[in-house]
C-alpha positions, 0 to 999 in steps of 0.5 A, a space after each residue: 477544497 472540492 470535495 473528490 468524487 470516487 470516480 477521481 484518481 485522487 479519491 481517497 476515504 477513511 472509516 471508523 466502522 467495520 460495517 460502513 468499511 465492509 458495505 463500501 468495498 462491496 458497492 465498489 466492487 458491484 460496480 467494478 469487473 474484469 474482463 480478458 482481452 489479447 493482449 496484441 488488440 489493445 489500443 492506447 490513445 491520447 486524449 490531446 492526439 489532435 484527431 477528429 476520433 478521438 475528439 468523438 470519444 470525448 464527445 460520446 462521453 460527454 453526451 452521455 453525461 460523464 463529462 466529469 470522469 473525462 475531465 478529471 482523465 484529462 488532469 491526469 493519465 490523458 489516456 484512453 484504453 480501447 478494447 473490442 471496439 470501446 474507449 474507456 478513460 485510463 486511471 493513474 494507478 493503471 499505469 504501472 501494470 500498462 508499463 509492466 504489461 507492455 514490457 517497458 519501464 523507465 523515467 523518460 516515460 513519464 516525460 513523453 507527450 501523451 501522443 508518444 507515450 501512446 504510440 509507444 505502448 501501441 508498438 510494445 503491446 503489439 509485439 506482446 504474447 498472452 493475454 491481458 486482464 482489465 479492471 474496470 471501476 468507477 467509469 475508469 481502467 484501474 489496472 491491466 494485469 497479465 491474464 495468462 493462467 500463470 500471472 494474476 489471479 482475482 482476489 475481491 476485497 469484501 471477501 478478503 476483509 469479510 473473512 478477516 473480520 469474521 476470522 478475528 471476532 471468532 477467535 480472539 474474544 477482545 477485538 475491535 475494528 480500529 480504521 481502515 483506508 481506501 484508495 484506488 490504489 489500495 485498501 487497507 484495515 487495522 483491528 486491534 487485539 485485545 489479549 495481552 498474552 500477545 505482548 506479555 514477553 515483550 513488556 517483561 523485556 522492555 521492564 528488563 531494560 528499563 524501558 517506559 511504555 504505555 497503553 501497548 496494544 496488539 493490532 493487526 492489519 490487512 492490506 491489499 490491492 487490485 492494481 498491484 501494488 500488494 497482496 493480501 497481507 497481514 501484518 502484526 503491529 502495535 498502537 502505542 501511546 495514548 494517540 495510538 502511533 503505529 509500530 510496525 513488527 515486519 513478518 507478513 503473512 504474504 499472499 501473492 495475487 499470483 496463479 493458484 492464489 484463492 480465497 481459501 489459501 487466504 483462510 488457511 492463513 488466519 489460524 498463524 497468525 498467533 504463531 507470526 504475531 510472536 514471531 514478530 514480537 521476537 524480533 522486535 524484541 532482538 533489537 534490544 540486543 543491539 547496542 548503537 553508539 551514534 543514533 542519529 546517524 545511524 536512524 538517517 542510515 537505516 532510513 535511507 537504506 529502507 526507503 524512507 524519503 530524505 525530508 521525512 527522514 531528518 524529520 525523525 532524526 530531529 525528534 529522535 535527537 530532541 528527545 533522547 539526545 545522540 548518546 548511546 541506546 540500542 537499535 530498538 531506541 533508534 527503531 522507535 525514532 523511524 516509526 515516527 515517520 508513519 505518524 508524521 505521515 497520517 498527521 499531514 492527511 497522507 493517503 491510506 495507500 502512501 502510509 501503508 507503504 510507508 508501513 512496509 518500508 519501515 518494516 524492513 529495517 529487521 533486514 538491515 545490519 545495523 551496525 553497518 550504519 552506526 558510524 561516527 562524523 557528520 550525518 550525510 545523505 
């Protein structure tokens, strides 16, 4: 399989130092801008609209040695984004903040011909008040978010995580850099914790009921975006076992990329995290409490209710059966058997983005009422 260049929608990277990660981001954004414009000027093209202007664009690009970035445009999005006089390609990953800017949402979009879709967006941006904030990188539009002082607000990458390192290495005396992922769409880092204060709590409890483990560490993770799709938040989590499978806590410190949101806020945010990591642990911890009758049930239950696909589900519920049986245990066995889905996902050499979100999805099952899905009969979906 041909290896994807970073210009791709498809692009995707893994790393297992610090340093490469953080020299990686701030190349990407030396090479990325944003860049305001009326929203009522923005023009939307489609590549394969048939016309002689269009095809000049193209053919511009092309003679200009980007042949590449446009064809992997033409596998994908189709579309090109005209601002002040100038076409540039459109990135998958754009295309939920065009929708969002253009005040439009639903399935039948993305069943349109291109052309359509185009006119669509033209007649919708049209009639938007505001401005528009453009992302640039790579040759391509990533992202078109509201640029009105009350809508997005930039927070760069390289700062975020460089603060982040800096913030652990000098508070924590054991702590290492465990991977991170980048795609267009996100980014993410882990660094695990080496201070078993963290955890101790939660070892007694699980020694209280019984409960095996091994080689528990302490993690935490940073995840954020340009284009959306998250924050810049920090999630505890813990590595488990030999292979290191991760167990997600729930509990994020959130930062929104929303009006008044800064590199500063973020900082403020680092000195909680000892407080946040224990408050997760909490309610991990709380899971213990709850007795289930009927866990496999109750796992394709849960899953469904926090988003986890069908596929992946029953999956984890055959696992989950193998291993322990369908007797009686409690929400945090069952809890377990769903953080199985992230490894899944990792060992099928899905994108940091997809696992990430799959990270959070899982993380809501704190929010259920477990109860409600502990039910007896034959699973159904």
């Amino acid at each position: 399989m041909k290896e994807a260049k970073v210009y791709a929608d498809n692009y995707g990277e893994t790393f297992t130092e610090e340093r490469s990660f953080l020299d990686f981001l701030t190349s990407r954004s030396n090479g990325a801008w944003w860049q305001k414009e009326t929203t009522q000027d923005i023009q939307f093209r489609a590549m394969d609209d048939g016309s002689a202007e269009t095809q000049e664009i193209i053919d511009e690009y092309e003679q200009n040695g980007l042949k590449d970035i446009m064809d992997d445009t033409f596998e994908n999005t189709r579309l090109l984004l005209q601002a002040q006089d100038k076409c540039y390609p459109v990135r998958t990953c754009a295309i939920k903040t065009i929708l969002d800017r253009a005040r439009i949402s639903g399935n039948a979009l993305s069943k349109v011909e291109k052309p359509v879709l185009a006119k669509i967006l033209n007649y919708c941006l049209g009639v938007t008040n505001g401005s528009a904030l453009l992302r640039f990188s790579e040759g391509k539009i990533s992202a078109v978010h509201g640029g009105d002082a009350s809508e997005y607000a930039i927070l760069e990458m390289p700062e975020l995580f460089g603060a982040m390192a800096e913030y652990l290495e000098s508070t924590f005396s054991g702590c290492h850099f465990a991977g991170a992922a980048y795609d267009h769409s996100i980014a993410t880092a882990v660094w695990e914790i080496e201070q078993d204060s963290l955890i101790q709590t939660y070892k007694e409890a699980l020694e209280a009921h019984d409960i095996p483990y091994s080689d528990l560490k302490p993690a935490l993770r940073l995840t954020t975006s340009d284009v959306g799709v998250s924050g810049a938040n920090i999630y505890p989590t813990l590595l488990s076992g030999g292979d290191e499978k991760i167990i997600t806590l729930g509990s994020p410190l959130k930062l929104e990329h929303k009006a008044g949101a800064t590199l500063e806020k973020f900082k403020s945010n680092l000195p909680m995290i000892y407080a946040q990591y224990t408050v997760a642990i909490g309610n991990l911890m709380n899971l213990l409490k709850i007795e289930i009758d009927h866990p496999v049930n109750c796992l394709l239950g849960v899953c469904k209710r926090i988003g986890v696909g069908k596929k992946l589900a029953f999956r984890a519920a055959e696992l989950f059966e193998a291993q322990n049986g369908d007797t009686p245990c409690t929400a945090h066995d069952v809890y377990y058997g769903i953080s199985e889905v992230i490894f899944m996902l990792q060992c099928e050499g899905a994108s940091g983005s997809r696992i990430a979100q799959m990270e959070e999805n899982v993380a809501r099952a704190f929010t259920v009422r477990w109860k409600d899905y502990d039910i007896p009969g034959e699973a159904k979906w």
